[in-house]
N, C-alpha and C positions, 0 to 999 in steps of 0.2 A: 654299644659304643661306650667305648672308657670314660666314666668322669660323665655320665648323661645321668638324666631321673629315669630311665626305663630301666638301665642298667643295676641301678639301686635297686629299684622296685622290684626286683629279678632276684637282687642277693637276701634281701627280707624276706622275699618268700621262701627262700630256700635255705633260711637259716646261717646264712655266713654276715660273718662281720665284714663292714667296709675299710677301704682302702680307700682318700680321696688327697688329689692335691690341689691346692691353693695357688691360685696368680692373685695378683693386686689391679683394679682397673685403674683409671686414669683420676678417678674422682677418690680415689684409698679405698675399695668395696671387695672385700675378701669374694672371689670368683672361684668356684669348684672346675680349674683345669689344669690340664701339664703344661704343653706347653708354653713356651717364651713369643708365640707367635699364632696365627691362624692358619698358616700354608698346609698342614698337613690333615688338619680336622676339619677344617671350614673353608679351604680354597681361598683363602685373601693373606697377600702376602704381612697385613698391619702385625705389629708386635701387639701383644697382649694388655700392655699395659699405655697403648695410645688412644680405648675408647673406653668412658666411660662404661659405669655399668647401666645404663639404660641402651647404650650402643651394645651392649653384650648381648641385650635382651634381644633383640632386636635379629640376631645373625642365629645361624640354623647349619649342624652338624651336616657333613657332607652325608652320611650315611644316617636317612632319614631326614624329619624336620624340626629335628626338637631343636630348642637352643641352649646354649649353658645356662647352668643354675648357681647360684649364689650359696652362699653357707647356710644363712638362716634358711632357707629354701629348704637346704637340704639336713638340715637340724630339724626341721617340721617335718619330713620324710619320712625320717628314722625314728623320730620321739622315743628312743629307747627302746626299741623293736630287738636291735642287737648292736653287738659293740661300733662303735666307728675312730679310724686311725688317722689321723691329720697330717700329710706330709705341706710344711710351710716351702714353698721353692725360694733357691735364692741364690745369689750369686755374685763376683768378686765386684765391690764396690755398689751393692746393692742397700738400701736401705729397709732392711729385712727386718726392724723391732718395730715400723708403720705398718708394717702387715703383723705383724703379732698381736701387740694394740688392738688391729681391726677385728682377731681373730678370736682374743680374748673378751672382748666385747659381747661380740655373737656368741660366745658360750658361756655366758655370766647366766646363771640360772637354768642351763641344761639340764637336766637330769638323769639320762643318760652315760653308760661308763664309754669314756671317751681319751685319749691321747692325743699329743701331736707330737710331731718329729722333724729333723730336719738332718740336711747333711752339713747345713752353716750350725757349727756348735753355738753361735750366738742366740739360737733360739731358744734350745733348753737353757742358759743363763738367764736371759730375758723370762721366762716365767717361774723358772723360781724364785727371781728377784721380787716378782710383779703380779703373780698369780701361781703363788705356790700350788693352790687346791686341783690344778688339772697336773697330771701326768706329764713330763714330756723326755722323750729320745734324741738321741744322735742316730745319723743313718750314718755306715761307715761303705767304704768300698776299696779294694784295694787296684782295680784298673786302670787304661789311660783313661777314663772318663773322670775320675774323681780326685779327690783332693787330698788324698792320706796314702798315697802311694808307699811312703817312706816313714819307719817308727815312728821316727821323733816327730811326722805332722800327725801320727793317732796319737800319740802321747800327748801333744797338745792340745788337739781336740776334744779329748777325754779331761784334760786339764780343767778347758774354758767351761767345756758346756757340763760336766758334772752329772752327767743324765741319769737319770731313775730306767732306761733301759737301753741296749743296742739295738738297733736296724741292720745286719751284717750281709752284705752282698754274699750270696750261697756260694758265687764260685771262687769265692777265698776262705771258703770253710772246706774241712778241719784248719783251726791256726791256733797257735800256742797264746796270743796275749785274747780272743776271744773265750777261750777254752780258762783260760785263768782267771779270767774276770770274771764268768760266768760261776767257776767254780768257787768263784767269794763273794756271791751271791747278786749278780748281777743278772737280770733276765736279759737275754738276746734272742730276738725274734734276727727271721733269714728271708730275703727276696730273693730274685722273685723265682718263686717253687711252680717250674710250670711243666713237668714229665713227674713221673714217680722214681727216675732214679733223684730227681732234687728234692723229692718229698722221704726219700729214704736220707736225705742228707741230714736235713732239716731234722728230719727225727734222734738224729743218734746225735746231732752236735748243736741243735737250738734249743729253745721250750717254746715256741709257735712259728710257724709258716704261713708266709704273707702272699698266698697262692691266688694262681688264676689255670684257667683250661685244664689240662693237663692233669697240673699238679691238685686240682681240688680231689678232697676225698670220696 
């Protein structure tokens, strides 16, 4: 299960770095999941962000009975085992630097090599404002799902967030302003690589692959 402690537990033994994403609970508590809601993971239609994180504790993945885990949770997990990727969620009219705050908090003394990333360019500004010493990305995408459809909103988002690296949706790879920017020394990791023709993408036009199934080596 995506975003579970078995799941983790799975990729430490096996060597791969993690991939996690962040919701905010009701009381600001950095929560390790996607998404905006419980209907698809947990059968209840509440949004994510309407119960606390003791009501987080509380509820149990539809698949199995574990229940979501929290960051520092899952920062004890890892202790440095292997690397782990923080994607922050967020969205239009969202107050997405109270989950940064919460996030940077929980990794104040990690030790552990660590990033976060987001597709709100507000977040890589917010930690280099505020917490230079972690890593952090822009995710970019160029589909109807996302936010950068059009030059001029990556040129912006590249503007705002100034990111130390790209997250670049594979099926908008090969492109000419990723391929440039990388060539002037910008790291650009690719999602999500899940066959090996997108692990053969990943290879000739990124420098790492943000893989699951498939696409693992």
């Amino acid at each position: 299960m995506e975003n579970s402690a078995s799941a983790f537990r799975a990729a430490i033994a096996a060597g791969y770095g993690i991939e996690c994403d962040i919701q905010r609970s009701a009381d600001g508590w950095p929560m390790v999941f996607h998404d905006w809601d419980f209907a698809r993971l947990i059968g209840r239609p509440d949004r994510a962000d309407a119960l606390t994180a003791d009501q987080w504790r509380e509820l149990s993945y539809l698949e199995g009975e574990e229940a979501p885990i929290d960051l520092p949770v899952l920062l004890d997990l890892v202790a440095g085992a292997v690397p782990l990727l923080i994607e922050i969620k967020s969205r239009p009219r969202y107050d997405v630097e109270r989950t940064c705050l919460a996030v940077a908090e929980c990794l104040r003394g990690y030790g552990g090599h660590h990033a976060v990333m987001s597709f709100d360019p507000r977040v890589a500004r917010w930690f280099r404002r505020h917490a230079p010493g972690t890593v952090a990305g822009l995710v970019m995408r160029e589909d109807d799902y996302g936010f950068t459809q059009k030059a001029w909103q990556r040129r912006l988002a590249l503007w705002i967030a100034r990111p130390d690296f790209l997250a670049y949706h594979v099926a908008a790879l090969p492109n000419p302003m990723a391929a440039s920017l990388r060539g002037a020394g910008l790291p650009v990791l690719t999602w999500t690589v899940d066959s090996p023709a997108r692990r053969a993408i990943a290879a000739a036009h990124a420098d790492a692959p943000i893989a699951e199934g498939a696409g693992l080596p």
